[in-house]
C-alpha positions as CSV (number, residue, x, y, z in Angstrom):
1,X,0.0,0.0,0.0
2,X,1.5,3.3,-1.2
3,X,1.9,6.0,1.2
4,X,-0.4,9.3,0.5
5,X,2.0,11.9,-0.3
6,X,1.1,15.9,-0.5
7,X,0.7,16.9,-4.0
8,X,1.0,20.8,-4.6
9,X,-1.3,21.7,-6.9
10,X,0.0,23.2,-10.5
11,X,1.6,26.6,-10.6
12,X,0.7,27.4,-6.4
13,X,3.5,29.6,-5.2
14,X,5.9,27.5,-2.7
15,X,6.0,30.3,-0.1
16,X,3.0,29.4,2.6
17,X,0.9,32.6,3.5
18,X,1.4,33.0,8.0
19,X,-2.1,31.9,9.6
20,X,-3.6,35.0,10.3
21,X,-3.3,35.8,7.0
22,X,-2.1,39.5,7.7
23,X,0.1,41.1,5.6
24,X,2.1,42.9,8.3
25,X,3.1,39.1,9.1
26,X,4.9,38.8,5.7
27,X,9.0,40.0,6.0
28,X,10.5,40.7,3.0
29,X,14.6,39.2,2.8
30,X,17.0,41.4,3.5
31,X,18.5,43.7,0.3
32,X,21.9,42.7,-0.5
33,X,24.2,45.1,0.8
34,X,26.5,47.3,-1.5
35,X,30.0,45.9,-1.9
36,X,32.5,48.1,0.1
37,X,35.3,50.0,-2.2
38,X,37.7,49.2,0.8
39,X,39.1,46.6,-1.1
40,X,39.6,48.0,-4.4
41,X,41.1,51.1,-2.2
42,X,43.6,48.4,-0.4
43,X,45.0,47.0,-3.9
44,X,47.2,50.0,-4.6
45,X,49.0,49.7,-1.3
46,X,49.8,46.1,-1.5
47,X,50.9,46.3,-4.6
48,X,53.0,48.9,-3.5
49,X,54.6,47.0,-0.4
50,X,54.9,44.1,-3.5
51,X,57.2,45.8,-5.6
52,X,59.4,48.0,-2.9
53,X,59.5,43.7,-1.1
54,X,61.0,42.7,-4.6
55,X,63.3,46.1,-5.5
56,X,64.8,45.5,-2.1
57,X,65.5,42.2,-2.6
58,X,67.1,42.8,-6.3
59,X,69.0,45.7,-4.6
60,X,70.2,44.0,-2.0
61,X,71.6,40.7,-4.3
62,X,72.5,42.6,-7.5
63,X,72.3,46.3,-6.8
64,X,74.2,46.8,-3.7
65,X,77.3,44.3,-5.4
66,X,77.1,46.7,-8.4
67,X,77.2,49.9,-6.8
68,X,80.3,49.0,-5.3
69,X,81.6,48.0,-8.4
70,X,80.9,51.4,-9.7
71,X,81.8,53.3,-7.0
72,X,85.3,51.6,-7.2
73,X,85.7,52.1,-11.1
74,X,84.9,56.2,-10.1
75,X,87.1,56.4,-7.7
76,X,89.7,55.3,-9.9
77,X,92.2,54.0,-7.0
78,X,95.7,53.0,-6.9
79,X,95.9,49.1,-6.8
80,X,96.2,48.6,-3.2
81,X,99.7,47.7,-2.7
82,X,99.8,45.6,0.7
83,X,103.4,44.3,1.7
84,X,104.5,42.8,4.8
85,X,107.1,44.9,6.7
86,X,110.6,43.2,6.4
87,X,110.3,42.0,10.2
88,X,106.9,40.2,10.7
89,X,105.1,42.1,13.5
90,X,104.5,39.5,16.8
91,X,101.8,37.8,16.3
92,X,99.7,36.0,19.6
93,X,97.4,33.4,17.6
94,X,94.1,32.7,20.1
95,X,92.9,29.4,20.3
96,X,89.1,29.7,22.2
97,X,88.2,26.4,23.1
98,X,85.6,24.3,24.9
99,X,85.8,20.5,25.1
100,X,87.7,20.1,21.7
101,X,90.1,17.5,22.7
102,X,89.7,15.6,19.8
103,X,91.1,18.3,17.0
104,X,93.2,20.7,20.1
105,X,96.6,18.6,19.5
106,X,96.0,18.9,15.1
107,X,95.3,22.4,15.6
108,X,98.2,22.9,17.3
109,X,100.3,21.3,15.4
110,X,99.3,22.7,12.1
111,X,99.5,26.5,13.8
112,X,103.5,25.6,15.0
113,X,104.2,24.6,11.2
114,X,102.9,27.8,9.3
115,X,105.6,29.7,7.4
116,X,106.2,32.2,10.3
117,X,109.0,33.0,12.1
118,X,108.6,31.0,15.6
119,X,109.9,33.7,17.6
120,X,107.4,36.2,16.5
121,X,104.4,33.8,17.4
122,X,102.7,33.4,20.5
123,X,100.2,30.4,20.6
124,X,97.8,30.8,23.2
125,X,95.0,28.2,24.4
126,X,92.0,29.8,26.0
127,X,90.2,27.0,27.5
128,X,86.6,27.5,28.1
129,X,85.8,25.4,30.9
130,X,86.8,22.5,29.0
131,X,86.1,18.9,31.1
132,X,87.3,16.4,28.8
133,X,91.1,16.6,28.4
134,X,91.4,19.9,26.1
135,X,93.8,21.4,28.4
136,X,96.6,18.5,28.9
137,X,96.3,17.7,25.0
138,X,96.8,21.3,24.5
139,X,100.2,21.8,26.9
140,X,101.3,18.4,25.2
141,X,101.4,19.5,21.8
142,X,103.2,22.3,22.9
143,X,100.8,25.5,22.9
144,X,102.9,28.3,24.4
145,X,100.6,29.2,26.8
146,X,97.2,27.5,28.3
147,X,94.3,29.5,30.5
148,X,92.4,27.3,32.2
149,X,88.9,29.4,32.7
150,X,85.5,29.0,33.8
151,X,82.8,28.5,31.4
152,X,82.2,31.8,30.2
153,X,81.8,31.5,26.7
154,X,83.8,31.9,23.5
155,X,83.8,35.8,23.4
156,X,84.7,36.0,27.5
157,X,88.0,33.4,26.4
158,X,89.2,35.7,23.9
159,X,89.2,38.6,26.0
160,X,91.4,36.9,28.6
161,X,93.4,35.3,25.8
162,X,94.2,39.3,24.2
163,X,94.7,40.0,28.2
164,X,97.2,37.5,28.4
165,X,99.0,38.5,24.9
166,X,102.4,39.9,24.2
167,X,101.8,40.3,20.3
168,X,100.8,43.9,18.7
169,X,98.9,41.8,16.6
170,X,96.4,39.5,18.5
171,X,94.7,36.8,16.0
172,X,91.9,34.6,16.4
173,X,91.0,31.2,14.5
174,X,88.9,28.2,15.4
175,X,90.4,24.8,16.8
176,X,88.8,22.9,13.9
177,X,90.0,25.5,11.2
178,X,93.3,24.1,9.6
179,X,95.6,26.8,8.1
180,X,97.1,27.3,5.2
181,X,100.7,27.4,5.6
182,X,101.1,31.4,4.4
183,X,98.1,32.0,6.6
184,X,99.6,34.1,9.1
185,X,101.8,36.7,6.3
186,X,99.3,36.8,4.5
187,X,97.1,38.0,7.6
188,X,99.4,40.4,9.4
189,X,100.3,42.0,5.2
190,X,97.5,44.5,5.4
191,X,98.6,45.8,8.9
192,X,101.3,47.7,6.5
193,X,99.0,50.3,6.4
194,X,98.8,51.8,9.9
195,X,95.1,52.9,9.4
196,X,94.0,49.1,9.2
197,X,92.7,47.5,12.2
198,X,91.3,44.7,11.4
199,X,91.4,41.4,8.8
200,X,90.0,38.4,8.6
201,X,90.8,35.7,6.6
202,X,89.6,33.8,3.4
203,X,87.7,30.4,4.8
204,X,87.7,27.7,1.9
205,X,85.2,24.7,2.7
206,X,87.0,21.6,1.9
207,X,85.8,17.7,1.8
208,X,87.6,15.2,3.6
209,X,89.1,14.4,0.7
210,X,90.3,18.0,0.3
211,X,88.0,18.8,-2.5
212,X,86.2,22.2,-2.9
213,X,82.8,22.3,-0.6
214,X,81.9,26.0,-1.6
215,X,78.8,27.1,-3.2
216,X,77.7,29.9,-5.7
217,X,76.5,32.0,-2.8
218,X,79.4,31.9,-0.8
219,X,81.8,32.7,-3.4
220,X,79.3,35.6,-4.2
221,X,79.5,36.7,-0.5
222,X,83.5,36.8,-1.0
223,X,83.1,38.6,-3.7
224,X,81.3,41.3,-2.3
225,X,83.7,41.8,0.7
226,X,86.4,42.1,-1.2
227,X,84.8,44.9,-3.5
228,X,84.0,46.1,0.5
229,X,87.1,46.2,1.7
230,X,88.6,47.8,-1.0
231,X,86.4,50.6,-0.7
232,X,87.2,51.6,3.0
233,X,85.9,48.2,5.4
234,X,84.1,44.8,5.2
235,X,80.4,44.9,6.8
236,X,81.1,41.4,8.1
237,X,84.3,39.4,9.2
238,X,84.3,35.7,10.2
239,X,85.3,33.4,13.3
240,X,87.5,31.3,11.7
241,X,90.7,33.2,11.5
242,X,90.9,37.3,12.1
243,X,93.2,39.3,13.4
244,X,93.3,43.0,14.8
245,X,96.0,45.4,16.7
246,X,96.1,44.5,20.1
247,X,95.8,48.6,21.1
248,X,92.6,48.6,18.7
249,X,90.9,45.2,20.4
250,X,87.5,46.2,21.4
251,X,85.2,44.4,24.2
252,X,82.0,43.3,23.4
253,X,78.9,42.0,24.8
254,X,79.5,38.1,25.0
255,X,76.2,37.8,23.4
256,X,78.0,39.6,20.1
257,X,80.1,37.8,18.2
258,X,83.0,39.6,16.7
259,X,81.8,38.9,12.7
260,X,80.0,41.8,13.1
261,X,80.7,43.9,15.7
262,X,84.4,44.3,14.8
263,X,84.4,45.9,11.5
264,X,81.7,47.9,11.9
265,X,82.8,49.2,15.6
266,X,86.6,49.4,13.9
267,X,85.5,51.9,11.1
268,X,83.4,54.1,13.6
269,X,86.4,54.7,15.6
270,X,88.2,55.7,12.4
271,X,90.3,52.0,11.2
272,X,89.9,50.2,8.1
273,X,88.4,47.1,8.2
């Protein structure tokens, strides 16, 4: 037996009248609203903030690295003879380390064979509360001199290894950084010129195997230092082997590191970097 099922008659409308019947009981839905020109007022602006987003990054990867370009080519310099003096100035080389026992006595080793004359080098272990050996393996492969120090951090060591110094120039380089064996002339060179006061190094990134690790981006970021420096200072140093003037050696807040801090605070007080 089929169930009876409400037919609606042919052409009724499908909207049921309110019992009652009144008219006042009938609401008409609600007018769309207007769209807002907010919107259409907000598209200029981010397309603004779009393209000043991309000209900065354009500037800042191509621009700025050509504007030093230029502004070398219009200045029209002297090629920038650097020779070392013919007595190597005293060098302390400062070894910051914490718990690097396993590459201290390497280190060591390789720093005591650079082409430098040994009684103008000062090798000086800075031992960073260090609890697994670093300081014996250091005075056993023959470091000069070994401070044993509280934890303190890497920046803290330095400044008690420059403390303990009797170099006029005062060097810093990693324990797991090897050197090359001109390293250290090539390093103190630019301290020809007494208006330099500070220089860092050129890191390569080598395999195991001693092949080249670097990418395109670090050899860009080379490039633009050196376009930096010879324009007046680098904007940015690195921690694996720099050097500065002892009398120029600045104190920073442990939580700077001196990539930064150094060439731009050596510049402001009137050094090239």
């Amino acid at each position: 037996m089929r169930a009876p099922c409400c037919a609606r008659p042919h052409g009724t409308a499908s909207t049921a009248r309110p019992s009652g019947g009144s008219p006042s009981a009938w609401r008409s839905a609600p007018a769309p609203r207007r769209r807002s020109g907010r919107r259409d007022n907000q598209r200029p602006v981010l397309e603004v903030l779009f393209w000043a987003s991309l000209a900065l990054i354009v500037y800042t990867h191509a621009g700025y690295p050509l504007l030093l370009w230029l502004l070398a080519r219009l200045r029209r310099t002297r090629a920038d003879r650097r020779h070392a003096p013919a007595e190597p100035p005293a060098i302390s080389l400062i070894v910051a380390a914490h718990d690097e026992a396993d590459v201290i006595a390497a280190k060591i080793e390789n720093a005591l064979a650079l082409d430098y004359p040994r009684d103008r080098l000062e090798l000086i272990v800075a031992s960073d509360g260090s609890a697994d050996g670093t300081v014996e393996a250091a005075r056993t492969a023959g470091a000069d001199r070994v401070l044993e120090l509280p934890r303190g951090g890497k920046i803290r060591a330095q400044d008690a290894g420059v403390e303990a110094a009797s170099g006029e120039i005062v060097a810093f380089t990693d324990a797991n950084c090897r050197l090359a064996p001109d390293a250290l002339r090539r390093l103190v060179a630019p301290f020809a010129d007494p208006k330099v006061g500070y220089v860092c190094g050129h890191v390569r990134f080598t395999r195991d195997d001693g092949t080249n690790e670097e990418g395109a981006y670090w050899r860009y970021e080379l490039a633009v230092r050196a376009l930096e420096s010879g324009l007046g200072g680098v904007t940015g140093g690195n921690g694996a082997l720099y050097a500065t003037r002892r009398d120029a050696y600045i104190v920073v807040d442990p939580r700077m590191g001196h990539d930064l801090s150094f060439p731009f605070n050596m510049v402001k007080r009137g050094w090239r970097a």
